[in-house]
Backbone as JSON Lines, residues from 0, in Angstrom:
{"i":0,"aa":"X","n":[0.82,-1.2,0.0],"ca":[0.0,0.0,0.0],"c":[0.86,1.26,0.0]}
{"i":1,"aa":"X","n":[2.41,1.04,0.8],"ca":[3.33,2.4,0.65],"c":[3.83,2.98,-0.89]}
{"i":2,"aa":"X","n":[3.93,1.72,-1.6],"ca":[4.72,2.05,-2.9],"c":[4.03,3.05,-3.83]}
{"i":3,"aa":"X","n":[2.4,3.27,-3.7],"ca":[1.77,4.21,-4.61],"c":[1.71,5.25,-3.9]}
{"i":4,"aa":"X","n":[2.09,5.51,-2.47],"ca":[2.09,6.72,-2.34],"c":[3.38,7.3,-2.38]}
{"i":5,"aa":"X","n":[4.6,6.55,-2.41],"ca":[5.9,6.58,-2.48],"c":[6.1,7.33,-3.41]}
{"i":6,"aa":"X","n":[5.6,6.87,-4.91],"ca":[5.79,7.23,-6.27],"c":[5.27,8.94,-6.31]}
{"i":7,"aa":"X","n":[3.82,8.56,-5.52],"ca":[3.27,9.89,-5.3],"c":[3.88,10.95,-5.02]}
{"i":8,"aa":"X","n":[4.29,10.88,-3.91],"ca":[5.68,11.57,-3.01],"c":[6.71,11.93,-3.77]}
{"i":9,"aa":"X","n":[7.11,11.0,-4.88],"ca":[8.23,11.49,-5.66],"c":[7.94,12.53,-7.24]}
{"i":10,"aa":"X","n":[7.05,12.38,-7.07],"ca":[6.03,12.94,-8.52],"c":[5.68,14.48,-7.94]}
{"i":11,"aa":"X","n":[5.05,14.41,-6.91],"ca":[5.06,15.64,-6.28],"c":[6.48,16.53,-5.75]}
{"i":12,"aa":"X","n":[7.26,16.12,-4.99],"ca":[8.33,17.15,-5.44],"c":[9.65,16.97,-6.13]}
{"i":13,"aa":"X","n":[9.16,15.83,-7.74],"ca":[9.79,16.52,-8.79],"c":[8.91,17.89,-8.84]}
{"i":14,"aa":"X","n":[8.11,17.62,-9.16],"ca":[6.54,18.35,-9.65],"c":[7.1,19.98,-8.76]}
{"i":15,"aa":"X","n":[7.4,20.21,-7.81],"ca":[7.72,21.3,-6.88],"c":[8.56,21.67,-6.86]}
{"i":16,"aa":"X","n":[9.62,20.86,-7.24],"ca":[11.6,21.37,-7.13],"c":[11.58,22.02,-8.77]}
{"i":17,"aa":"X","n":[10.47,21.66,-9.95],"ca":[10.36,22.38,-11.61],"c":[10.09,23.48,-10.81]}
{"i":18,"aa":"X","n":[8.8,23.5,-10.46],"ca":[7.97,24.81,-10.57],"c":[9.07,25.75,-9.46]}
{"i":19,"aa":"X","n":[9.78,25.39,-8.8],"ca":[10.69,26.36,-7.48],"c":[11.62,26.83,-8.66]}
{"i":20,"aa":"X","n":[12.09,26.54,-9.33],"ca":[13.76,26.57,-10.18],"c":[12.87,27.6,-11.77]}
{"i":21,"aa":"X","n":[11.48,27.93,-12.07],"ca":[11.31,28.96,-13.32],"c":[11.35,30.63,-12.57]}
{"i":22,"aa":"X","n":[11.07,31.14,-13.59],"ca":[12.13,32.11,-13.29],"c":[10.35,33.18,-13.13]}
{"i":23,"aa":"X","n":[9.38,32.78,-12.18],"ca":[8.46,33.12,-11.91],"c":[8.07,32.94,-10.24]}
{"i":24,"aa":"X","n":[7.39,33.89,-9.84],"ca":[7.53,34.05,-8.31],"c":[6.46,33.31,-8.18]}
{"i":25,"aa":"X","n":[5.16,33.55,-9.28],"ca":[3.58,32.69,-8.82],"c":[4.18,31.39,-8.61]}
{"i":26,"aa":"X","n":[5.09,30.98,-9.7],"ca":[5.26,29.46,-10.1],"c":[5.99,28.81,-8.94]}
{"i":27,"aa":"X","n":[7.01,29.89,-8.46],"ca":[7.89,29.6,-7.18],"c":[6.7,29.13,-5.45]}
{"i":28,"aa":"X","n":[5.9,29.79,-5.69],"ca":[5.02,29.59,-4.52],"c":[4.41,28.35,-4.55]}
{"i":29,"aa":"X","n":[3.69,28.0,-5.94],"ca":[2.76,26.99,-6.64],"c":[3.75,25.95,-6.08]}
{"i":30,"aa":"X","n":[5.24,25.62,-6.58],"ca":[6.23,24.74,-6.26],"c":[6.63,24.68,-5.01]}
{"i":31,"aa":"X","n":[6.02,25.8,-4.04],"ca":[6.39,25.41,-2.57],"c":[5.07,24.99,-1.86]}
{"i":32,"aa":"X","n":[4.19,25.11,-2.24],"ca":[2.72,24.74,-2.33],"c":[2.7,22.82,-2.34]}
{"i":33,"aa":"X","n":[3.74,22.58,-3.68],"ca":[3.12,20.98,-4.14],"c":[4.32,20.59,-2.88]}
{"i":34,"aa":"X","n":[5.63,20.97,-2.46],"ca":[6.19,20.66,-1.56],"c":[5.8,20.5,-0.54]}
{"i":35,"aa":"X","n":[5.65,21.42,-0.2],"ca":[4.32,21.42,1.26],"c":[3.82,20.17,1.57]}
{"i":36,"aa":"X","n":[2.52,19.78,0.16],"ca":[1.8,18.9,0.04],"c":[2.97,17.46,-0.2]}
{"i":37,"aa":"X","n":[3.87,17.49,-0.76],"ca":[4.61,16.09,-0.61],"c":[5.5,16.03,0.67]}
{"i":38,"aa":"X","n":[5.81,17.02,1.78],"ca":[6.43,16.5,2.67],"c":[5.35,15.71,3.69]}
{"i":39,"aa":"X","n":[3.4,16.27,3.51],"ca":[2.81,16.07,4.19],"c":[2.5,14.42,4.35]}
{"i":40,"aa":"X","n":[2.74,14.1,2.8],"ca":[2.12,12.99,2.5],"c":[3.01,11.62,2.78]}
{"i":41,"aa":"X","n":[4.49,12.32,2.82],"ca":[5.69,11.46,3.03],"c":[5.44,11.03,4.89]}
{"i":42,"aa":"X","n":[5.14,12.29,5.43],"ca":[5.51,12.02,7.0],"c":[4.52,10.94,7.23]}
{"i":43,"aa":"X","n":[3.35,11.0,6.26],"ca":[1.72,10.44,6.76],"c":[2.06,8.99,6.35]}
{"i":44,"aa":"X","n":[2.76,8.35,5.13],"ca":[3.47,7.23,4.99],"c":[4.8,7.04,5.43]}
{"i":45,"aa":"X","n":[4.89,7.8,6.05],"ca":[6.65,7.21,6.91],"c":[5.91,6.76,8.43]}
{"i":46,"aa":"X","n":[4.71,6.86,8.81],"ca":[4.48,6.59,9.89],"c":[3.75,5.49,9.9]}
{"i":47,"aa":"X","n":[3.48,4.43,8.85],"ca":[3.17,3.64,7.97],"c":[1.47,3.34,7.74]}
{"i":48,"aa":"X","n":[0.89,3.42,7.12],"ca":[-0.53,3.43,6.85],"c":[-1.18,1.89,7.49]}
{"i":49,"aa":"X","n":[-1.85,2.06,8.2],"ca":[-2.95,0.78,8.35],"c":[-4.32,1.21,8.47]}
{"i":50,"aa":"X","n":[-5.24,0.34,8.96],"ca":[-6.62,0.36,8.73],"c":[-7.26,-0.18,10.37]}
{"i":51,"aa":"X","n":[-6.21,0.34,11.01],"ca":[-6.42,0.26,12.75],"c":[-7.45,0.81,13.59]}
{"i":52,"aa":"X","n":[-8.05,0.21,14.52],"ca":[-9.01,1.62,15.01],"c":[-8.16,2.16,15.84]}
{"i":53,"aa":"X","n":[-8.99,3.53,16.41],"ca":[-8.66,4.91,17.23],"c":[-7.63,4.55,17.87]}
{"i":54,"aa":"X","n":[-6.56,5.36,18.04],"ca":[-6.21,4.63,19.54],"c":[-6.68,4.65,20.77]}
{"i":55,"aa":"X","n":[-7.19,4.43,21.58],"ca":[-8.14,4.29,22.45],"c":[-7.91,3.32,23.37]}
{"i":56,"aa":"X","n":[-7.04,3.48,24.52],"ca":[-7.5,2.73,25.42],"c":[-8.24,1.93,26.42]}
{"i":57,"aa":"X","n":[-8.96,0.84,26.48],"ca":[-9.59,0.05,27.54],"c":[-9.53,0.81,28.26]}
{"i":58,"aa":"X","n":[-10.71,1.09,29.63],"ca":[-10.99,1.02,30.81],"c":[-10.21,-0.09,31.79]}
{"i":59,"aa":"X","n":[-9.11,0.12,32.33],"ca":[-8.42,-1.52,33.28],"c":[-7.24,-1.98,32.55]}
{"i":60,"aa":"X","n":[-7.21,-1.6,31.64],"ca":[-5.91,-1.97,30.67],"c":[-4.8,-0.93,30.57]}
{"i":61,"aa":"X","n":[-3.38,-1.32,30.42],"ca":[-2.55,-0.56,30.01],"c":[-1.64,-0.04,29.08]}
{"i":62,"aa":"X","n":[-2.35,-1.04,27.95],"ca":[-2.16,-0.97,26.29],"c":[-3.66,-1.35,25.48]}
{"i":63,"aa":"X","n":[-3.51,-0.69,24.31],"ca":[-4.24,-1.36,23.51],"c":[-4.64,-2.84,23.43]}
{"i":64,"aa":"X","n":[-5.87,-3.35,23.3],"ca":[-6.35,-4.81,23.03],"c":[-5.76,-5.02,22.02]}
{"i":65,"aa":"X","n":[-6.3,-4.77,20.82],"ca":[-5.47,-5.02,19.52],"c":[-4.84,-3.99,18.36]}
{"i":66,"aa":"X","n":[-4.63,-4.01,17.21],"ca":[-3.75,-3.08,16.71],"c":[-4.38,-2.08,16.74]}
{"i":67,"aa":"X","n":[-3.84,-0.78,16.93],"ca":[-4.68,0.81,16.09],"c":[-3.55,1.27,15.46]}
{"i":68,"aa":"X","n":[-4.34,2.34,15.24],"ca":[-3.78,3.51,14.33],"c":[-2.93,4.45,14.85]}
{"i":69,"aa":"X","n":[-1.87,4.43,14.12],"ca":[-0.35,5.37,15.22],"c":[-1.39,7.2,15.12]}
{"i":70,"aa":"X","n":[-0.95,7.57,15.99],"ca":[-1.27,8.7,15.95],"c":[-0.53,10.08,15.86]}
{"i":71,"aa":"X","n":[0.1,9.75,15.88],"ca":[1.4,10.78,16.13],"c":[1.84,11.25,14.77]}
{"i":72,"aa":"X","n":[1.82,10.38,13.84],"ca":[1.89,10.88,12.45],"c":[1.12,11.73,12.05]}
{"i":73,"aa":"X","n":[-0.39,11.67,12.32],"ca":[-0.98,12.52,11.92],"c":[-1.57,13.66,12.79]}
{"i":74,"aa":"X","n":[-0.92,13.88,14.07],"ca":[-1.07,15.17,14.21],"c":[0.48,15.83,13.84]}
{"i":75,"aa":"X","n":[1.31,14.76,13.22],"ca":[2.73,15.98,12.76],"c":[2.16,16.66,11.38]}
{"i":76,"aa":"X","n":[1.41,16.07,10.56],"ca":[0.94,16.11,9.74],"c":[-0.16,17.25,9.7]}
{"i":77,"aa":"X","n":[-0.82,17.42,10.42],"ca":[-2.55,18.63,10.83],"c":[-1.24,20.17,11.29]}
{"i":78,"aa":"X","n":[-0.18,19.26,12.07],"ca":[0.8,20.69,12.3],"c":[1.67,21.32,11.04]}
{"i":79,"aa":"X","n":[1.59,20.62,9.79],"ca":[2.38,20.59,9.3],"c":[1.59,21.64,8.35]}
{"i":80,"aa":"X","n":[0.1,21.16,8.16],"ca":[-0.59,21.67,7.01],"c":[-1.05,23.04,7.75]}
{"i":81,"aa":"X","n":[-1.16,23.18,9.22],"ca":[-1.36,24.23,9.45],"c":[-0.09,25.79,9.82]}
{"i":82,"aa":"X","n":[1.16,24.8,9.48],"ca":[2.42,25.62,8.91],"c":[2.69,26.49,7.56]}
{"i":83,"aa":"X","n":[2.47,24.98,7.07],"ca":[2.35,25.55,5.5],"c":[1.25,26.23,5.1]}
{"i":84,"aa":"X","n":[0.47,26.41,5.48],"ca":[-0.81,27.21,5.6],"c":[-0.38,28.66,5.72]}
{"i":85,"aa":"X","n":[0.29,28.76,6.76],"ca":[1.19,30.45,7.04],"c":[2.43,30.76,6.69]}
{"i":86,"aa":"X","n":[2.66,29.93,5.88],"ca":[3.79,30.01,5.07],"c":[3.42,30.18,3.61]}
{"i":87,"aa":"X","n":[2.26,29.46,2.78],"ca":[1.93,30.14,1.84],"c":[1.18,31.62,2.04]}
{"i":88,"aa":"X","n":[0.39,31.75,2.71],"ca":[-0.44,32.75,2.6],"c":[1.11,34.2,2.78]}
{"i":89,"aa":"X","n":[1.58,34.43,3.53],"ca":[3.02,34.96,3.93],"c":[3.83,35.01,2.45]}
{"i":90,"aa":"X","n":[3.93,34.31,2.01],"ca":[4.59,34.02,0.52],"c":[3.64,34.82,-0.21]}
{"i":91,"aa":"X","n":[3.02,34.47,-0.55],"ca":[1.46,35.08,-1.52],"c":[1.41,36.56,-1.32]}
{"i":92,"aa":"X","n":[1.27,37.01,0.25],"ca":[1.2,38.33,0.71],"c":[2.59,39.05,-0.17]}
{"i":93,"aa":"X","n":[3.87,38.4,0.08],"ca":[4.85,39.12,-0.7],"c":[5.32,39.43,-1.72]}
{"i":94,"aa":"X","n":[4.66,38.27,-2.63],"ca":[4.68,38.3,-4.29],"c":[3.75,39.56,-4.35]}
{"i":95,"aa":"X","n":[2.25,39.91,-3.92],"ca":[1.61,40.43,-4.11],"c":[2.0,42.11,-3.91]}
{"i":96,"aa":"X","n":[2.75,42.08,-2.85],"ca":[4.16,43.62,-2.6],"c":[4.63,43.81,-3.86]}
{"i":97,"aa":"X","n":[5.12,42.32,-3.83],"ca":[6.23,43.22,-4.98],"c":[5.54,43.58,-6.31]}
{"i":98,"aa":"X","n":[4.81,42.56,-6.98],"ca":[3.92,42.88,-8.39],"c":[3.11,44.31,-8.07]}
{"i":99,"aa":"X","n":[2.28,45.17,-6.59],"ca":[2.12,46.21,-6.79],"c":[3.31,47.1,-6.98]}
{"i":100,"aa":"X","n":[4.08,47.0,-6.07],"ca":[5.47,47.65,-5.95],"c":[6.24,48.15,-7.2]}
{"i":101,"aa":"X","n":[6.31,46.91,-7.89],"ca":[7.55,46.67,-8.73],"c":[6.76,46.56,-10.51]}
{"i":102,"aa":"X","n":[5.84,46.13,-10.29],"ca":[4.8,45.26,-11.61],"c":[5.11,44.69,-12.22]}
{"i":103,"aa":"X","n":[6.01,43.77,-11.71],"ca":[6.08,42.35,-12.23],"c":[6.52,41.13,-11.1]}
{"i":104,"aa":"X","n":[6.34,39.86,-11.74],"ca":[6.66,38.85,-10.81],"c":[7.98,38.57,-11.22]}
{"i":105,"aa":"X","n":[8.55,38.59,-12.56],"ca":[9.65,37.85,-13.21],"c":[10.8,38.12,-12.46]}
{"i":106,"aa":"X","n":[11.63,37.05,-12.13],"ca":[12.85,37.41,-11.11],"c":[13.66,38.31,-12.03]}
{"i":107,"aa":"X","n":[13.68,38.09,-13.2],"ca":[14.99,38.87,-13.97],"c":[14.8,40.02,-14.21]}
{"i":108,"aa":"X","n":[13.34,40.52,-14.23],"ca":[12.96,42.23,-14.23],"c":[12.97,42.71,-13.09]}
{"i":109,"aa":"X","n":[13.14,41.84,-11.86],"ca":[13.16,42.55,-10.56],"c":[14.17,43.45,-10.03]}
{"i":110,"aa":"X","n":[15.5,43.04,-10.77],"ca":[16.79,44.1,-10.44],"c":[16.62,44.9,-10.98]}
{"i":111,"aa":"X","n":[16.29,45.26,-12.03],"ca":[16.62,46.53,-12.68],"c":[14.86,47.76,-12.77]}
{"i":112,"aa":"X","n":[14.21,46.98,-12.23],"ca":[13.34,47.25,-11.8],"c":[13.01,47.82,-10.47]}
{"i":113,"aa":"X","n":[14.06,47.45,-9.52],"ca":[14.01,48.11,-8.25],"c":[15.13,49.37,-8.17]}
{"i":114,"aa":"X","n":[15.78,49.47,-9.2],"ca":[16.59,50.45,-9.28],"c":[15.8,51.62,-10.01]}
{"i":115,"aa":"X","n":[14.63,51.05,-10.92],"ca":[13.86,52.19,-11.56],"c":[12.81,52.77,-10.07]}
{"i":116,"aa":"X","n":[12.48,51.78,-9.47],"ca":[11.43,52.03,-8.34],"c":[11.83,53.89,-7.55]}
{"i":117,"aa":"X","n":[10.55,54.62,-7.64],"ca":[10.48,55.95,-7.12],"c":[10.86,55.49,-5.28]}
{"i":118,"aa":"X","n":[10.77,54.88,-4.92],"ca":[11.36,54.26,-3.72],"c":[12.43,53.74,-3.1]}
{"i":119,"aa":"X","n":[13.62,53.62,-4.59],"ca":[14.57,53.39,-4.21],"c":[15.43,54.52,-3.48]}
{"i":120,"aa":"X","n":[16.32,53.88,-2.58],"ca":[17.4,55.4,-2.09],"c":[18.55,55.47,-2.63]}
{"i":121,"aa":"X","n":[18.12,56.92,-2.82],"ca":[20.04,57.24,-3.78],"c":[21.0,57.68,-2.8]}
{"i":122,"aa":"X","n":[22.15,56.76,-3.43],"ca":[22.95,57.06,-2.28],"c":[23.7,58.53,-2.79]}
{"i":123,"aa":"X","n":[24.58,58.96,-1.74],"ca":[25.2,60.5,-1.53],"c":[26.11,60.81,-2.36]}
């Protein structure tokens, strides 16, 4: 059951390490976006998938009766998405600076573009 999400995992950040490396800031976010989403999915199968119930301990007991479901994976996972959550939006907020700022996203118009900027400071 790991190997299709394995592949998954690897499809997604090829899929994220393209879109990080064009020479576009949307595309740069989009690619930290599918990263995001493949480190989530890696931790959620590194903690290995079963079909366990809750974990939930007996009343009188001091382990589980029989197998459950690890849990710990998936609250690294709920922490993870609610990271990357403020890490895109934070990203997004700054592309969105600079395209008013600057009016454009393209990394290669951004230098010579911030030197045209009425905001830049001249030095003495």
């Amino acid at each position: 059951m790991e190997v299709p999400f394995a592949f998954l995992v690897g499809v997604l950040f090829a899929s994220g390490l393209y879109l990080m490396m064009q020479r576009n800031l949307l595309r740069f976010v989009f690619g930290l976006l599918l990263l995001s989403g493949a480190v989530n999915v890696l931790i959620f199968t590194a903690g290995r998938l079963s079909r366990g119930v809750p974990p939930i301990i007996p009343e009188g007991l001091a382990a589980p009766a029989g197998p459950v479901a690890n849990a710990l994976p998936q609250a690294v996972v709920l922490t993870a998405i609610v990271i990357g959550f403020g890490l895109i939006v934070f990203t997004l907020v700054l592309v969105l600076r600079v395209y008013e700022r600057l009016g454009t996203v393209m990394t290669e118009e951004l230098g010579p573009a911030l030197v045209r900027s009425p905001d830049a400071r001249e030095e003495p």
